[in-house]
VOGU-645214 format. One line per 3 residues: number of its first residue (from 1); their letters; for each residue x negated, y, z of C-alpha. Coordinates in steps of 0.02 Angstrom, whole numbers. Layout:
N
NUM) A) X Y Z  ...
//
This chain:
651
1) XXX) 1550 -2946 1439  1448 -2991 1596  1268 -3071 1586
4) XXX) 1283 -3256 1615  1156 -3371 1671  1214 -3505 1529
7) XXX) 1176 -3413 1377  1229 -3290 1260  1423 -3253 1244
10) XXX) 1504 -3205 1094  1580 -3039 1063  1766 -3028 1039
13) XXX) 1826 -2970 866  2006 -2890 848  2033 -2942 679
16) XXX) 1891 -3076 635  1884 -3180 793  1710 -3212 867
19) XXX) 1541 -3163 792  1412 -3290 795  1243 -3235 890
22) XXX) 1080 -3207 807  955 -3339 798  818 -3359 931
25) XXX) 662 -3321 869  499 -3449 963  379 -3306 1018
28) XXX) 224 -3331 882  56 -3394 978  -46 -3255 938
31) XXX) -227 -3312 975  -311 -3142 977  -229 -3102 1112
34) XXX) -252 -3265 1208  -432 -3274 1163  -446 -3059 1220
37) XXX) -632 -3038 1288  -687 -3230 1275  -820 -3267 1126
40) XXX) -837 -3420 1046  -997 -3524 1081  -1072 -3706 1008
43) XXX) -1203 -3774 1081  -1289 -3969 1026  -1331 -4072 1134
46) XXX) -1513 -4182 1191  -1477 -4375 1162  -1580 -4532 1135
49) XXX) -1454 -4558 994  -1486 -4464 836  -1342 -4392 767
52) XXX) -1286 -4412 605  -1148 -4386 460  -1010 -4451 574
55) XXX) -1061 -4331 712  -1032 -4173 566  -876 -4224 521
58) XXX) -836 -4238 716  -889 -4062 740  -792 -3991 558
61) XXX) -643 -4076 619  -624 -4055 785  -648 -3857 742
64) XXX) -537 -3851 598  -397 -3983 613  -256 -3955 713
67) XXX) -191 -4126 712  -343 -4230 742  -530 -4260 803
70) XXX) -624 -4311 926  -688 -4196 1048  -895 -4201 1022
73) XXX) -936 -4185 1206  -1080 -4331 1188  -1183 -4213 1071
76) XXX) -1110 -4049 1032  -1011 -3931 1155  -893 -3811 1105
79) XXX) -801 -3680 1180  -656 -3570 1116  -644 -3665 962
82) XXX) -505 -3553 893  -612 -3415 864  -711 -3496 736
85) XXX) -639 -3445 559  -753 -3514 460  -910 -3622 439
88) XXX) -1059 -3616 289  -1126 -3794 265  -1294 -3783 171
91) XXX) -1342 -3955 113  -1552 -3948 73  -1573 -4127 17
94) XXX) -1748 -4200 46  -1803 -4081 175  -1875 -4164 318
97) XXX) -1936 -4068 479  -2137 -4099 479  -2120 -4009 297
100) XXX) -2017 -3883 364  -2150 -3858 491  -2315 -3864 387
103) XXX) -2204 -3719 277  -2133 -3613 405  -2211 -3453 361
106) XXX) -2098 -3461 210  -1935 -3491 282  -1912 -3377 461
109) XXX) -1728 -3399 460  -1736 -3588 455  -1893 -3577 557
112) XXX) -1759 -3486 683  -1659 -3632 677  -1750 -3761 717
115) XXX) -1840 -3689 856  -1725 -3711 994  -1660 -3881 1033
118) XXX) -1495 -3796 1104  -1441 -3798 897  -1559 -3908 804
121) XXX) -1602 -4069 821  -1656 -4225 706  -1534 -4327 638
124) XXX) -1500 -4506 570  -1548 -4536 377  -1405 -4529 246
127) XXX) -1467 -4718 159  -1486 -4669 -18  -1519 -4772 -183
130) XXX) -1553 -4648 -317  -1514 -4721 -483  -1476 -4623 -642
133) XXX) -1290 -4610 -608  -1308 -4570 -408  -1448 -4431 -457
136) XXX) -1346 -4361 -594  -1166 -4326 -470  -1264 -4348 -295
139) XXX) -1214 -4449 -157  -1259 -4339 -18  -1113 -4227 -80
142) XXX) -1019 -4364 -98  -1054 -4438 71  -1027 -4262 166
145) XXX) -834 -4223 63  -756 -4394 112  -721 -4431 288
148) XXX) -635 -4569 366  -428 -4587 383  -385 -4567 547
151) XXX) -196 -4552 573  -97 -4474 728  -59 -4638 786
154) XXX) -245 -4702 758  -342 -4559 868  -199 -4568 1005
157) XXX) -228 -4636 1181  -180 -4804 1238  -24 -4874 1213
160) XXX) 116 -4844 1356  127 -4989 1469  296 -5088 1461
163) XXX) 420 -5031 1591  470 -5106 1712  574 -5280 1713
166) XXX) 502 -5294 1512  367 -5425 1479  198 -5372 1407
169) XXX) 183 -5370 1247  119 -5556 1178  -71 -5508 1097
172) XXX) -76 -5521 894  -175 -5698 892  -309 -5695 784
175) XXX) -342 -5807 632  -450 -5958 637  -652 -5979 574
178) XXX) -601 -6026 407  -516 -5870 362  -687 -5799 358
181) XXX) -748 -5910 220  -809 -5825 61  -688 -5836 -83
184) XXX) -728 -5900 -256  -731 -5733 -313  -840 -5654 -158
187) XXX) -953 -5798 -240  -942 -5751 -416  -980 -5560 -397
190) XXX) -1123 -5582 -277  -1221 -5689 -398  -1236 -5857 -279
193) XXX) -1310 -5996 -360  -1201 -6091 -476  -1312 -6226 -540
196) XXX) -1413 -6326 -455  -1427 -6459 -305  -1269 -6497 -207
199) XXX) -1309 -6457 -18  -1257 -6609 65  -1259 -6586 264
202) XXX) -1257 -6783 335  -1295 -6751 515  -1438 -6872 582
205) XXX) -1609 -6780 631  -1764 -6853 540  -1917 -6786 630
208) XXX) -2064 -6707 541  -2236 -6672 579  -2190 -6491 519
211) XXX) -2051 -6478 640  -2099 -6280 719  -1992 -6218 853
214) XXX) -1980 -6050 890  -2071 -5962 1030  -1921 -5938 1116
217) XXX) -1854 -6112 1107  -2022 -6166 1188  -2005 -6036 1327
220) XXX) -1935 -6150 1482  -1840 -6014 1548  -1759 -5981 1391
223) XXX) -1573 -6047 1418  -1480 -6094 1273  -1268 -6095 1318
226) XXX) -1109 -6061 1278  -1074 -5944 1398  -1148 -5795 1291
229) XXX) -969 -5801 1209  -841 -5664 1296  -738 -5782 1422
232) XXX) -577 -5720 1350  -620 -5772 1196  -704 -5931 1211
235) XXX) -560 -6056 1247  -498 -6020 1096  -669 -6000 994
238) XXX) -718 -6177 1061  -549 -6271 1008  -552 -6232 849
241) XXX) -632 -6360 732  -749 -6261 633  -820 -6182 758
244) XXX) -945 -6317 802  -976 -6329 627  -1055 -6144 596
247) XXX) -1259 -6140 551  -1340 -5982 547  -1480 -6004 428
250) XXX) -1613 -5892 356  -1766 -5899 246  -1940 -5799 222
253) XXX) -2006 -5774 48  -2156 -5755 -37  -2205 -5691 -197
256) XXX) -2295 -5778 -362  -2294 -5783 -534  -2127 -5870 -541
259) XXX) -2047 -5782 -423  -1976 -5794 -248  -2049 -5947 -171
262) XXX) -1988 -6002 -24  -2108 -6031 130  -2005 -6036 279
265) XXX) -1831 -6105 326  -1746 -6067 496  -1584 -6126 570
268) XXX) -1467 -6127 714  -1302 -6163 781  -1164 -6066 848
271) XXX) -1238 -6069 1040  -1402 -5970 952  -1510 -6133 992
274) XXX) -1621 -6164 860  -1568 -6319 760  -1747 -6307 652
277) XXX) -1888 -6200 607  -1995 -6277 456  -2123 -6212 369
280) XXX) -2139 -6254 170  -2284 -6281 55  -2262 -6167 -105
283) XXX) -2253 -6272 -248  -2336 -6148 -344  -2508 -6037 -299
286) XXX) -2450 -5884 -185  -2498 -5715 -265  -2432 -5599 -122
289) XXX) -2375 -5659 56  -2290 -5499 81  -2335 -5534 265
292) XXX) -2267 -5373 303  -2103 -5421 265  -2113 -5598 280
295) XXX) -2218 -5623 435  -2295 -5760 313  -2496 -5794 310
298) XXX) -2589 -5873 197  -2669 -5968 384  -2493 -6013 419
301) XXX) -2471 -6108 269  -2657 -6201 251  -2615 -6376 328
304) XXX) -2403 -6379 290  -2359 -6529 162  -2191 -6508 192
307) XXX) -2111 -6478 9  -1970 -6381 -33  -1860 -6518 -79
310) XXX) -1886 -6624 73  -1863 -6453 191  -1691 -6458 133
313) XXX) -1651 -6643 172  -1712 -6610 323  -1598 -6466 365
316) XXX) -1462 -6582 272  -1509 -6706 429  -1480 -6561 579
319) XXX) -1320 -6487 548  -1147 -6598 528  -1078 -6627 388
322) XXX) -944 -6516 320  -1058 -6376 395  -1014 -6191 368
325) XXX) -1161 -6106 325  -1171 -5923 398  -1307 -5780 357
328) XXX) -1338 -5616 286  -1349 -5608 73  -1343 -5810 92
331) XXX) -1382 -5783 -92  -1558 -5758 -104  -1561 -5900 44
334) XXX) -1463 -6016 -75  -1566 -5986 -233  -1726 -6012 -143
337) XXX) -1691 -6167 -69  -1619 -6229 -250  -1450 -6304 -186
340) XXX) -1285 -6239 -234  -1153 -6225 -85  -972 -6171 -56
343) XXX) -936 -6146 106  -1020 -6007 161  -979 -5853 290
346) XXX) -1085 -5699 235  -1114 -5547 352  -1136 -5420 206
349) XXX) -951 -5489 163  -886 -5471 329  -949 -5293 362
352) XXX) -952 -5226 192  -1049 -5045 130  -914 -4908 130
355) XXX) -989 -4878 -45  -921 -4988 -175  -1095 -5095 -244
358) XXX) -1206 -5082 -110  -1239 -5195 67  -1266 -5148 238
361) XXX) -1451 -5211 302  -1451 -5340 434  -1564 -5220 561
364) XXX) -1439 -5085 532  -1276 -5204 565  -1373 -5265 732
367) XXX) -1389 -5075 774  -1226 -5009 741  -1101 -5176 774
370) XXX) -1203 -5279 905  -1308 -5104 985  -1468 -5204 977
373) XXX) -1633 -5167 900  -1723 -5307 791  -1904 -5291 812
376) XXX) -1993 -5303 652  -2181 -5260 703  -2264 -5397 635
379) XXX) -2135 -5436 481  -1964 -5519 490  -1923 -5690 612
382) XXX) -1790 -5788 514  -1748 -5852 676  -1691 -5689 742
385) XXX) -1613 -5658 588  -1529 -5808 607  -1482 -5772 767
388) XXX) -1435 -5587 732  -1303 -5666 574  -1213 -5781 693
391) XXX) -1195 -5639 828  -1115 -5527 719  -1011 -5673 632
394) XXX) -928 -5738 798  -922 -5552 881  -779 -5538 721
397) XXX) -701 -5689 742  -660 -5620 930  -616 -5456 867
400) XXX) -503 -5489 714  -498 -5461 527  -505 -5266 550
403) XXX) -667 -5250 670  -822 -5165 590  -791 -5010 638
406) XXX) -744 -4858 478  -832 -4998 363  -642 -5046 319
409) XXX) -537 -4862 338  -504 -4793 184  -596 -4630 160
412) XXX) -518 -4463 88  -581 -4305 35  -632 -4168 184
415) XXX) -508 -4044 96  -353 -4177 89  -384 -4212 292
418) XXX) -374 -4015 315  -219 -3994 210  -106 -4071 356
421) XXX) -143 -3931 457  23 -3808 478  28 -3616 386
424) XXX) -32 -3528 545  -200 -3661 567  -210 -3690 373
427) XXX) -391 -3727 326  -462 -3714 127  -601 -3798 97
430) XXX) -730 -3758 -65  -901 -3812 -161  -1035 -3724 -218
433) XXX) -1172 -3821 -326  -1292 -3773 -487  -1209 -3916 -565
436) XXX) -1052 -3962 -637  -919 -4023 -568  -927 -4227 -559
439) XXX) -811 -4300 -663  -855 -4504 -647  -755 -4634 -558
442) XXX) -904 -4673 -436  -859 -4508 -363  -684 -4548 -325
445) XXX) -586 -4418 -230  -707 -4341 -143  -670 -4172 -208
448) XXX) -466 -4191 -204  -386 -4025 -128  -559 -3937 -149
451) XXX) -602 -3780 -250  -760 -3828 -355  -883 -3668 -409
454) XXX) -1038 -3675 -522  -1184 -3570 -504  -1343 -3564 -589
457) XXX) -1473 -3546 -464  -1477 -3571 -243  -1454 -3385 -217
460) XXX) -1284 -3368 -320  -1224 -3535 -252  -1238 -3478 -68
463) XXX) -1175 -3300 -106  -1025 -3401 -171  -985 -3483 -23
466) XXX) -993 -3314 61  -868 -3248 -76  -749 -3385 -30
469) XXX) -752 -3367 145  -718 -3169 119  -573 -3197 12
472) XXX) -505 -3338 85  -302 -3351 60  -308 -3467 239
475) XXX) -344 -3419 398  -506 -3544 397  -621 -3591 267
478) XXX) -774 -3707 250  -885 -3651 113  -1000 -3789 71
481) XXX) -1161 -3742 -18  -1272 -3877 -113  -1446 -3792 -123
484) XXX) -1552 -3904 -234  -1729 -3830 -261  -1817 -3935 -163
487) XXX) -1734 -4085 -220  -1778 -4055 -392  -1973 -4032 -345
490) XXX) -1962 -4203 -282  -1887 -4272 -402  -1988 -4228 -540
493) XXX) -2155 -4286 -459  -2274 -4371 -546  -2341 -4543 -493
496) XXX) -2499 -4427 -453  -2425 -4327 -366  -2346 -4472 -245
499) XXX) -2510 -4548 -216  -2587 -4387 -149  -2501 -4325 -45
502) XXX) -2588 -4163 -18  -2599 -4129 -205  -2634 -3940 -218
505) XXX) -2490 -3913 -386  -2351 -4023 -278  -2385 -3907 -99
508) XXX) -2364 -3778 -195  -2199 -3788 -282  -2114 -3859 -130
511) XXX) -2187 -3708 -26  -2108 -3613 -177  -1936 -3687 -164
514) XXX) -1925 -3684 20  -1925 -3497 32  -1801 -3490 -117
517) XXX) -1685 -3612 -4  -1751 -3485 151  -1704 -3323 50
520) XXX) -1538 -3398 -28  -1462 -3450 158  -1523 -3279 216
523) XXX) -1417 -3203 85  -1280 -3291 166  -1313 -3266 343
526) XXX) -1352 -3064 331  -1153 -3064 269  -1078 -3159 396
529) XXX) -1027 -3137 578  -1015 -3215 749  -854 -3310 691
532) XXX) -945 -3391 568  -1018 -3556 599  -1187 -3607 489
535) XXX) -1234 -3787 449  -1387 -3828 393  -1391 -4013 360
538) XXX) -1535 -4111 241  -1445 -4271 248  -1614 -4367 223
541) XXX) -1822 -4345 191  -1898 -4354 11  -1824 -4538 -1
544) XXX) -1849 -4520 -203  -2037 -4519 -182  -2033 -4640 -28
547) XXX) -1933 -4778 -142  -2029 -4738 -301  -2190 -4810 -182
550) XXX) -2106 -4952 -98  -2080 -5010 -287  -2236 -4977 -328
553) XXX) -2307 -5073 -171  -2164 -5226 -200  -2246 -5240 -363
556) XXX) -2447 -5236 -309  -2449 -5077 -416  -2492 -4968 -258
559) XXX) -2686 -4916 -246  -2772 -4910 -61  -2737 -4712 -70
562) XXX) -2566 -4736 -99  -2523 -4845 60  -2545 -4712 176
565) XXX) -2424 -4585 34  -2323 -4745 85  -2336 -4731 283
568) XXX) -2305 -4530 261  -2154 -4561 117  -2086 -4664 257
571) XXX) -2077 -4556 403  -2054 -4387 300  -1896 -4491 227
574) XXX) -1819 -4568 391  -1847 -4393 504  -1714 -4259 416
577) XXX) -1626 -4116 530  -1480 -4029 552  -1434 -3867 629
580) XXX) -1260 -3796 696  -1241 -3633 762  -1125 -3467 770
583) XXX) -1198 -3334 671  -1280 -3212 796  -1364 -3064 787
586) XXX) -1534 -3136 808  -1492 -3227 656  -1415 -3083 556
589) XXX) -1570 -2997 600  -1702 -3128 533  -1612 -3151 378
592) XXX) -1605 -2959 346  -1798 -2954 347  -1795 -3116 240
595) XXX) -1701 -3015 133  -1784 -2850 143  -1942 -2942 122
598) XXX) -1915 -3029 -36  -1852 -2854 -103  -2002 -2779 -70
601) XXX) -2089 -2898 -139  -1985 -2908 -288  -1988 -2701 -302
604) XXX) -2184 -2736 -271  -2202 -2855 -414  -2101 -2751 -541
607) XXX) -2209 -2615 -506  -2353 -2703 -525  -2297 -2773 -682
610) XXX) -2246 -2618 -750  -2427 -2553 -716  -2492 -2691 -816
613) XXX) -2368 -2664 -950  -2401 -2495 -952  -2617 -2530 -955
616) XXX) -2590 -2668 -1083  -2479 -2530 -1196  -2650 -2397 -1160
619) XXX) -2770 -2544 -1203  -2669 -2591 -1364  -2680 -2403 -1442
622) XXX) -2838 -2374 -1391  -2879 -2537 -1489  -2748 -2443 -1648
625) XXX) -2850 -2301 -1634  -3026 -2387 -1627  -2983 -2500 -1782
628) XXX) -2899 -2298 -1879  -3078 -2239 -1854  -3172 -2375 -1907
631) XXX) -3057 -2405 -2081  -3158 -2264 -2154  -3323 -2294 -2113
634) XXX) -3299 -2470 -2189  -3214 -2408 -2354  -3383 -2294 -2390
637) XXX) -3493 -2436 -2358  -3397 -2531 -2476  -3424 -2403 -2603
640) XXX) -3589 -2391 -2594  -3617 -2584 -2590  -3714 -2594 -2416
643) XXX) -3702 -2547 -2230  -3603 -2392 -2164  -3749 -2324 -2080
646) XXX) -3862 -2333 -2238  -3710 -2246 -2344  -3778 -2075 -2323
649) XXX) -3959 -2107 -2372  -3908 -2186 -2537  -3792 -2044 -2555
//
């Protein structure tokens, strides 16, 4: 039959008719040889903004996923992404970069890495709150295997506009200012006060010799108005009834025998102007003004005779009455004032902690939600804290219900957001730790779809990973490594040991484990190629010790030497690093000598060993042969009743 232009024909059959044509097969993308001569290449990025957990999981995805990610180009750039099989993520917990530094001669390969900005940088702190159970399964593996749900529909670009002749589609409206109210069962778990006064808000001002505005509501250029509110949103904001009723309030503590006292009560209303600022006379004798914290002095308080009790009738006077209280952990604000109150709008409910238990700070909200930085110098203002809580309360009314960011998406495990990928992009994902694998419900599912191994010490775990991207059944693998040497110097500190910080035992265990976490990543690296991507990644500084102090200070058991332990513990724990880069052949040649060096010096010590072995072995039968001899001798002058030497005389 002729070639035609519309497709295949069928072939005529004298006996069986027509025979139906073979299948087409879809030419397979073959990307060695679309990728033929290119090389892949990652490279991070300098920013103001340090990166953190969200930005590795950026990087892991975009490289690995084939159905979503976003493309890193703020921090990270990458080319030819397809060449990368697979990546080694070595998690060193507790490693921050000035330790790194004062240690370097011990660790070349990471000394390598974090000498060029072009793949190392600092990054933001994993927050951690090491209590038995977090310490015994870790939550920086826990935080690095789950990663937020992002769906097809979720990372795609803006919805198509309507066509033509259709109306636009009418916008979801969004639920009033009560729907914000805590529940009686947000109450209940989060321990607000049950007993105690009623708050009673009656609405007439009272003046008071303690009245104390702020210094910015003195400031005449200082413009209290509406108009801070988006202008979409503020129609609607300012009909509905209980917005006019909304009082931000916040209060400063101070410490005494008793407990919390309070010394300070700030509030105002939904424009941010300050509705009162009044300073309180302790009703017991101050023991610490934690002015640090507090911004309280014991000068501030000399000449105040405002009580507790009458501070909160006059706040009761200031705000109207059915007044919805809004703040951040209203319930330490609640029981200090003494009152018992149900209608309350808490920040830490609104944005809650993506793990289950704890509470995002207030500074750290204003940071991430509102992109503003609360200055804290001289202690906390409860007026800007104030302020701050009813910023981020009415920035969610005008979002919606589902604003704050991943705070609400569920999270799943890294190796369940791989497993969409298709047979040809499949990606396996695996852990190697020297523990076992976490079996507790705080851990949830952050190891679903992953292959758990256990090693016994930093070097097996990491030549692990190496085994499992080698025999990987996929064609890409992450291999991720928990290394935890260092973390276990740290943690088994003593008090000491916290306080001095240059304590000659301490120095020299962690300079100890950081070339055992240098020689067990060069193990890794020395088998690996330029395919392979390495991430090194400490998630946060020593925050065990750092918390261990700030206890210690909270509870005026901190000597003079250990507050500046405290100012280092601080910065050591808020400045950890990460490092992403292909494996080159700069770095396959540093960890080589890494490795060739500890084998020497391994071959060096055996040897030496084995010479004292061998000279403790001569000394010991010298010392057989000494005591053969000198049996005899003794045995005559025994016989004799007196002295060897005199033996032969008598005799």
């Amino acid at each position: 039959f002729p070639s035609c232009s519309w497709g295949w024909l069928a072939m005529a059959d004298d006996d069986e008719g027509y025979i139906a044509p073979p299948p087409r097969k879809k030419p397979r993308f073959d990307i060695e040889d679309h990728y033929k001569g290119k090389k892949a290449r990652i490279e991070l990025r300098i920013s103001k903004k340090k990166p953190g957990l969200h930005e590795i999981h950026q990087i892991l995805m975009w490289i690995f996923s084939e159905h979503y990610g976003l493309t890193p180009q703020r921090f990270a750039l990458v080319e030819n992404r397809p060449l990368v099989h697979s990546a080694l993520v070595c998690v060193v917990p507790y490693l921050d970069l000035d330790t790194l530094r004062k240690f370097e001669s011990q660790a070349p390969l990471l000394k390598q890495l974090t000498g060029s900005h072009k793949i190392s940088s600092e990054c933001q702190m994993v927050r951690l709150f090491p209590g038995e159970e977090e310490r015994k399964e870790c939550p920086i593996l826990r935080s690095l295997m789950l990663v937020r749900q992002m769906t097809k529909e979720a990372s795609a670009a803006k919805p198509a506009a309507p066509a033509a002749g259709q109306p636009a589609p009418q916008p979801v409206p969004l639920p009033p200012v009560s729907a914000c109210l805590a529940t009686d069962a947000e109450l209940a778990a989060n321990s607000f006060p049950e007993t105690g006064r009623a708050f009673s808000p009656c609405g007439t001002v009272v003046p008071s010799p303690d009245w104390v505005q702020t210094a910015a509501a003195q400031d005449p250029a200082a413009k209290w108005t509406k108009f801070w509110i988006a202008k979409a949103d503020r129609n609607w904001l300012l009909k509905d009834p209980d917005f006019p009723k909304l009082i931000a309030i916040d209060c400063e503590m101070c410490r005494s025998d008793a407990g919390p006292e309070l010394c300070r009560l700030s509030a105002v209303d939904a424009f941010l102007k300050p509705v009162c600022d009044i300073l309180v006379k302790p009703a017991v004798p101050i023991t610490n003004y934690l002015t640090e914290f507090s911004g309280i002095t014991e000068e501030m308080l000399a000449s105040v005779t405002t009580t507790r009790e009458e501070a909160v009738q006059q706040l009761e006077a200031a705000i109207p009455e059915g007044a919805i209280l809004v703040g951040h952990s209203l319930e330490n604000d609640l029981q200090a004032m003494g009152v018992v109150y149900d209608k309350i709008i808490d920040t830490s409910l609104l944005f809650p902690h993506p793990r289950p238990g704890l509470k995002s700070g207030l500074k750290f909200l204003a940071k991430t939600i509102l992109k503003e930085n609360m200055m804290r110098a001289q202690g906390h203002d409860s007026c800007e804290d104030a302020r701050t809580a009813m910023k981020l309360a009415v920035l969610k009314f005008q979002k919606g219900p589902t604003f704050g960011g991943n705070h609400t998406a569920p999270t799943i495990s890294l190796g369940t957001a791989l497993k969409e990928n298709t047979a040809e992009f499949a990606c396996s994902v695996s852990v190697a730790d020297t523990r076992a694998k976490p079996n507790s419900p705080w851990f949830g599912n952050a190891l679903e779809d992953v292959e758990y191994r256990e090693a016994d010490s930093d070097q097996k775990a990491a030549l692990m990973g190496v085994a499992a991207i080698k025999s990987r059944t996929t064609p890409k693998h992450i291999a991720v490594v928990h290394l935890r040497s260092y973390q276990r110097v740290c943690e088994s500190q003593s008090e000491a040991a916290m306080i001095a910080p240059a304590d000659e035992p301490t120095l020299a265990k962690k300079k100890a484990a950081i070339a055992e976490v240098n020689l067990a990543i060069s193990h890794a690296v020395s088998q690996l190629g330029p395919r392979d991507l390495l991430i090194v990644w400490t998630a946060s500084g020593d925050c065990w010790t750092y918390l261990k102090l700030l206890g210690a200070s909270k509870s005026n058991a901190l000597p003079e030497s250990g507050v500046r332990a405290l100012e280092l513990g601080k910065n050591a724990a808020e400045t950890p690093f990460w490092s992403v880069a292909l494996v080159s052949p700069e770095l396959n040649k540093v960890a080589e000598a890494s490795v060739g060096a500890a084998r020497s010096a391994a071959e060096k010590q055996a040897k030496e060993a084995s010479k004292e072995a061998e000279a403790a072995a001569a000394a010991a039968a010298r010392e057989a042969e000494r005591a053969a001899r000198a049996k005899p001798t003794a045995e005559v002058a025994a016989w004799f009743g007196g002295s060897a030497t005199a033996a032969p005389d008598a005799w």
